[in-house]
C-alpha positions as CSV (number, residue, x, y, z in Angstrom):
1,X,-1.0,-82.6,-71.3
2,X,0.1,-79.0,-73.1
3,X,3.4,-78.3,-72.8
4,X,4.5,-75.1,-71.0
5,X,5.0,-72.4,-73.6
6,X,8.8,-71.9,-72.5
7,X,9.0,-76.2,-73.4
8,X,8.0,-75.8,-76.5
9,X,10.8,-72.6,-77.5
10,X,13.1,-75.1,-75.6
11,X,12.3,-77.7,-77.5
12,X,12.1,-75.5,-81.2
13,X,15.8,-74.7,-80.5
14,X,16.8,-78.2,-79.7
15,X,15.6,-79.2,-83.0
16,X,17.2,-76.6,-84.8
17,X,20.9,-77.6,-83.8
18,X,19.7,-81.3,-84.3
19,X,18.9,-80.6,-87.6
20,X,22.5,-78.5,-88.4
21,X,24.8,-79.8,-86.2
22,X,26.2,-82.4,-88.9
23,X,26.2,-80.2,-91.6
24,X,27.3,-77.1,-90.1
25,X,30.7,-79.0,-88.5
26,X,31.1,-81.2,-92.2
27,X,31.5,-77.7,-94.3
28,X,33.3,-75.9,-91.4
29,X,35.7,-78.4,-91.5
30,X,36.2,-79.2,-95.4
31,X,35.0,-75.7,-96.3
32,X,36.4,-73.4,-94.4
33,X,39.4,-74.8,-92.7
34,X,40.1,-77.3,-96.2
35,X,41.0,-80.4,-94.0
36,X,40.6,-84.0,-95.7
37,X,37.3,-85.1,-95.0
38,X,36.2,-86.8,-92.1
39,X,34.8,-89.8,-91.1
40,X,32.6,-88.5,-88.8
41,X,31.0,-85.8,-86.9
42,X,32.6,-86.7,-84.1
43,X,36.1,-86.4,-85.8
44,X,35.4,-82.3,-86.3
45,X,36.4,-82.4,-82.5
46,X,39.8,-83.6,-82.7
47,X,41.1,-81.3,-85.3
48,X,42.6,-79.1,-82.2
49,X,42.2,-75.6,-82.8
50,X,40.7,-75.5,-85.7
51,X,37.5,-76.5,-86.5
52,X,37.4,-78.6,-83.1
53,X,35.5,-76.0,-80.8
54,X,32.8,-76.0,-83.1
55,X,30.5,-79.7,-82.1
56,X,31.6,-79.4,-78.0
57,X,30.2,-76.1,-78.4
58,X,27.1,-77.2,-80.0
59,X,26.7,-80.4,-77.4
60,X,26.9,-77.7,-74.9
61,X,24.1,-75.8,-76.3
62,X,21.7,-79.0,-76.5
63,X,23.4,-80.0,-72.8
64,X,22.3,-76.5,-71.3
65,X,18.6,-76.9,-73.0
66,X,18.3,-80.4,-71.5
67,X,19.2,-79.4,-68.6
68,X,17.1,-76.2,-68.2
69,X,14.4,-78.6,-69.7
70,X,10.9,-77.9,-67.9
71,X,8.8,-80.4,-69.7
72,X,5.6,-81.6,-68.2
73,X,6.0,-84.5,-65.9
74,X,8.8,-85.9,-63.6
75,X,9.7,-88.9,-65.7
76,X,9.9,-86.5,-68.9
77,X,12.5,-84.6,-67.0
78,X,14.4,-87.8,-65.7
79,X,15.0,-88.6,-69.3
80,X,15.8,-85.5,-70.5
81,X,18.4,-84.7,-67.8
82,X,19.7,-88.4,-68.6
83,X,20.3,-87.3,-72.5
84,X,22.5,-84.0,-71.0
85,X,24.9,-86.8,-69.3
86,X,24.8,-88.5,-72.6
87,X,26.2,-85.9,-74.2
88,X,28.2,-84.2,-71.6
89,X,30.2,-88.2,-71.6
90,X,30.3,-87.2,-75.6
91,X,31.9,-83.5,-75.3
92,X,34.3,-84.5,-72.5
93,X,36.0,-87.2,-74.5
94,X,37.0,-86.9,-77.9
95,X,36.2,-90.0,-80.7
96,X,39.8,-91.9,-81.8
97,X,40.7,-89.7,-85.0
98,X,44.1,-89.3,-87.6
99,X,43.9,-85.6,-86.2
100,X,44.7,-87.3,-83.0
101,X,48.7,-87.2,-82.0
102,X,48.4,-87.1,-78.0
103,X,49.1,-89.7,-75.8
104,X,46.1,-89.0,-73.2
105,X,43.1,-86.8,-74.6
106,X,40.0,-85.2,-72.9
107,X,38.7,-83.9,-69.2
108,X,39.2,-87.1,-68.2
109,X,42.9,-87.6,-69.6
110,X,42.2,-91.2,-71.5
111,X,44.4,-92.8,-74.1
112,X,42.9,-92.0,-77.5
113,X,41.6,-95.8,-77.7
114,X,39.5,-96.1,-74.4
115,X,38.3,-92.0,-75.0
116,X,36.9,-93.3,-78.0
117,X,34.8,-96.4,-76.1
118,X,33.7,-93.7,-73.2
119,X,32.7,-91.4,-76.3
120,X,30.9,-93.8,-78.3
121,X,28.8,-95.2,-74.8
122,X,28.0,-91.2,-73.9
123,X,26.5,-91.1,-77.4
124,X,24.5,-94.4,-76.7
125,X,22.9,-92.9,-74.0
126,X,22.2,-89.5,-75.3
127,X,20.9,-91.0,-78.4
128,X,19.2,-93.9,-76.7
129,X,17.3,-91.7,-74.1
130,X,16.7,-89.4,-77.1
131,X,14.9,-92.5,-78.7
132,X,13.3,-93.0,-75.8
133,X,11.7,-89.3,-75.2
134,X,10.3,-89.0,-79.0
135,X,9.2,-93.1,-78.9
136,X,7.4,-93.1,-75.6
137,X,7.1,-89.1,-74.6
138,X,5.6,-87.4,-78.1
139,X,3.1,-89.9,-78.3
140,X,1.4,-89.6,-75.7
141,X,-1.8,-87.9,-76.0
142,X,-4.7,-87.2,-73.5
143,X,-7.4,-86.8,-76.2
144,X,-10.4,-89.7,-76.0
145,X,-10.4,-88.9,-79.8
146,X,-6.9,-87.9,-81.3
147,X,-7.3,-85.3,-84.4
148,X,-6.4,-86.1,-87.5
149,X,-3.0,-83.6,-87.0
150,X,-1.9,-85.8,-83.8
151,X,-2.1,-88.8,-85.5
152,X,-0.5,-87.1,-88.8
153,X,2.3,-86.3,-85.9
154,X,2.7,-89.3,-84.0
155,X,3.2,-91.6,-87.2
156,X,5.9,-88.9,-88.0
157,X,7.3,-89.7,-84.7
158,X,7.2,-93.7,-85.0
159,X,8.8,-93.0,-88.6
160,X,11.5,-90.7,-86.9
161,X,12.0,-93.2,-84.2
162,X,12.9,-96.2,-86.3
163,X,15.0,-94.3,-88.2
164,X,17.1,-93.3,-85.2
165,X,16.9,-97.1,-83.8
166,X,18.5,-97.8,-86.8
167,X,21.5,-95.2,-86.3
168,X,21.8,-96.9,-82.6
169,X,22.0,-99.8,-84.0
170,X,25.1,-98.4,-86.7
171,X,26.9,-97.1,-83.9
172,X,26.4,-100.4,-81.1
173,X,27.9,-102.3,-84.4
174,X,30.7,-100.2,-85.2
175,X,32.2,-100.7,-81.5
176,X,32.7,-103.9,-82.3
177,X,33.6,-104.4,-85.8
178,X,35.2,-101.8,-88.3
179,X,32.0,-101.5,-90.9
180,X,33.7,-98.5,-93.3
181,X,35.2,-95.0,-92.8
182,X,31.8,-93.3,-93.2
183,X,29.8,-95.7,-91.3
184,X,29.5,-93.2,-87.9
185,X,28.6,-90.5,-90.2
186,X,25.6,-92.4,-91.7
187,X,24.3,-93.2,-87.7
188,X,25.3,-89.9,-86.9
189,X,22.8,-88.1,-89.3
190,X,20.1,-91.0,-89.0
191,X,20.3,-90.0,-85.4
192,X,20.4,-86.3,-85.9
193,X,17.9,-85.0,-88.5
194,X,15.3,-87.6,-87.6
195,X,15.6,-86.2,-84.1
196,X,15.6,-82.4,-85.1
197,X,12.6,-83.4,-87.2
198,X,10.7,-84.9,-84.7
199,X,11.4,-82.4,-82.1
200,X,10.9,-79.3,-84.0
201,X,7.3,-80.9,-84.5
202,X,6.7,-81.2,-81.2
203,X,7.5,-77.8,-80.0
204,X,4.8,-76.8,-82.6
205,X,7.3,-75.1,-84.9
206,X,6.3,-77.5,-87.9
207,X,2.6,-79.2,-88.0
208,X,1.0,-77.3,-84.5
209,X,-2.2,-79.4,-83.5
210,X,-5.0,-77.4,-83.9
């Protein structure tokens, strides 16, 4: 089934901050406000009120688009809605940083330790739904005979999909076992531009079926 037009912009700009979000919050940070660098994205978050409004801000853009999300079936939506906890969990508690010197961080008030397990699950289940939608959602096709250009697209989408299994994989590891400072970073971007990529495809941006 087409895709309302209003999905597909949705969808265009969802891409678009998938596909910066890591850089833009790396430079800002080392660039403009000349901190050491950092070990992840998630770190530009705790560096108070500097460069640490930049990424919640940006979660809150892709939160507001998931959430306003029309798509084209009910179970599309479910999964959609599920990735705007995901990150909501992600903005509300900050990742376990050096920048860190408080005793109890975030909405919820945690100690820097557990913030950092509720912020690392939140970004299991945005990124996991995430997986989920481009793996099982852009696939999906209602031609008898696909064109050339959807299959062109949908191996693009299996590519972009085990490339972000891979990055959820990364991040499931590093909960459990310390794997080197720019470990999240790596999952982070194989989660991010593979997503942005996939996405902005889908809105029609990049490769439109004919």
């Amino acid at each position: 089934m087409k895709e309302p037009k209003i999905a597909r912009i949705q969808m265009a700009f969802l891409g678009i901050v998938a596909l910066l979000i890591g850089i833009v919050c790396m430079l800002n940070v080392t660039l403009v406000y000349r901190l050491s660098p950092i070990t992840s994205i998630s770190e530009s978050a705790t560096t108070g009120n500097k460069a640490g409004m930049l990424l919640p801000f940006a979660l809150g853009c892709m939160v507001t688009y998931c959430i306003a999300y029309t798509g084209y079936c009910l179970s599309e939506r479910i999964v959609v809605r599920g990735i705007a906890v995901g990150f909501t969990i992600v903005a509300m508690q900050v990742c376990d940083s050096r920048y860190i010197s408080e005793s109890r961080v975030g909405l919820l008030g945690l100690s820097p330790p557990v913030s950092n397990i509720v912020h690392s699950i939140g970004a299991l289940i945005g990124f996991g739904l995430m997986f989920i939608w481009i793996f099982f959602f852009f696939t999906k096709t209602n031609q008898v005979t696909p064109t050339p250009r959807k299959i062109l697209r949908n191996r693009i989408y299996m590519v972009c999909s085990g490339i972000m299994l891979a990055g959820i994989m990364l991040i499931a590891v590093n909960m459990f076992t310390y794997m080197g400072d720019y470990l999240i970073f790596i999952a982070e971007e194989f989660l991010l531009i593979p997503a942005g990529i996939a996405v902005l495809i889908k809105s029609g941006a990049v490769l439109r079926d004919k």
